[in-house]
N, C-alpha and C positions, 0 to 999 in steps of 0.2 A: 253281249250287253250286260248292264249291270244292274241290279234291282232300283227300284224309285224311293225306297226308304229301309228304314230299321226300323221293326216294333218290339219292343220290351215291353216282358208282361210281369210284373213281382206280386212276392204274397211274401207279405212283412207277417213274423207269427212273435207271440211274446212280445205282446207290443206294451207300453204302458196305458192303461187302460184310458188315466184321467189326460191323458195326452192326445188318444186317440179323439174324444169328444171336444175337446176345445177349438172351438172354431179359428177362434186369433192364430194360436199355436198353429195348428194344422195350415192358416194358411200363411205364415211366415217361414215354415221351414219348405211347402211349395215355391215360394216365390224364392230362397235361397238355394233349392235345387237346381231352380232352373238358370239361376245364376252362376253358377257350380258347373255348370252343362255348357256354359257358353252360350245360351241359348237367347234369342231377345223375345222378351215380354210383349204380347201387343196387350192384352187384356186377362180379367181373371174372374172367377164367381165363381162363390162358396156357398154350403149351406149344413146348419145345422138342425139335424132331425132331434126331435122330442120323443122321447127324454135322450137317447144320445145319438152319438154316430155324424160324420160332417159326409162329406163329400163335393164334389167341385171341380175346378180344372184352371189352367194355364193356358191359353192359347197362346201359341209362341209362333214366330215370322218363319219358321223351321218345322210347325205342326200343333204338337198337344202334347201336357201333360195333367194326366188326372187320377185322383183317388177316390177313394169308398173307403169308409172303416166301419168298422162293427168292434167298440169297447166291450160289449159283454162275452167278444172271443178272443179278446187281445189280438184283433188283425186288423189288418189292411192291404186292400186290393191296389196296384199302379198302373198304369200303362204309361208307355211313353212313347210319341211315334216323332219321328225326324226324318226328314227328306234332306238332308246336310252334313256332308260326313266330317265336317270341322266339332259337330254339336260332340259332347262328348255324356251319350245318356247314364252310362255305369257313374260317372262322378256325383252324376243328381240323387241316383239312387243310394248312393252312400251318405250322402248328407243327409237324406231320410231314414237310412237304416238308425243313423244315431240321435236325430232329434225324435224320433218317433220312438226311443229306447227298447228296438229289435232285437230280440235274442235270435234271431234266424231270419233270413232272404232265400226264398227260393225263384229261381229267374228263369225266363225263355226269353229267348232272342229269336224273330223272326226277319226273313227277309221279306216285303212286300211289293207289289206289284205285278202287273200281266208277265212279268220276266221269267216268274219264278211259281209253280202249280205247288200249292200247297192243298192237301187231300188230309184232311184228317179223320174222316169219317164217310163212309158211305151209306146213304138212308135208303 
């Protein structure tokens, strides 16, 4: 059997700062990710925290994508999860790497679901 989705997990670093807090910005190159991805849009909601930093998400017919940033570290957090193996997640992520003006992506790809026993820690 084969897992029930993909989840990618990125940490955008060297981000531009003023870019990380603009909410429009932030959520036009979301919604061009997910375009990028193949992915169809059902809805979206964004938010900008005071004094900075957005966060929000994409719900898509295929799952989610969403962010977090933090301008006073030049980062930002992604996730992206897809049950659709036409959606193509890595292409979203690169149209984020460069609208978000990334000097570095670091990624995990997981498989998800009962298919597949993911352990990362034992408490």
């Amino acid at each position: 059997m084969r897992a029930l989705g993909r989840h990618l997990l990125a940490e955008f670093s060297g981000c531009d700062a003023g870019l990380l807090s603009d909410l429009h910005h932030v959520t036009t190159a979301m919604l061009a990710a997910v375009e990028a991805s193949g992915a169809t849009v059902i809805t979206h909601n964004f938010h900008h925290f005071s004094p900075l930093g957005v966060s929000g998400a994409v719900i898509i017919a295929e799952s989610h994508l969403a962010i977090h940033t933090w301008p006073e570290y030049r980062f930002a957090a992604v996730d992206f999860f897809t049950c659709v193996a036409r959606v193509e997640p890595r292409k979203a992520l690169a149209v984020l790497k460069e609208a978000l003006k990334a000097e570095d992506l670091e990624l995990l790809e997981y498989q998800r679901g009962p298919l597949r026993k993911l352990e990362l820690c034992h408490l």
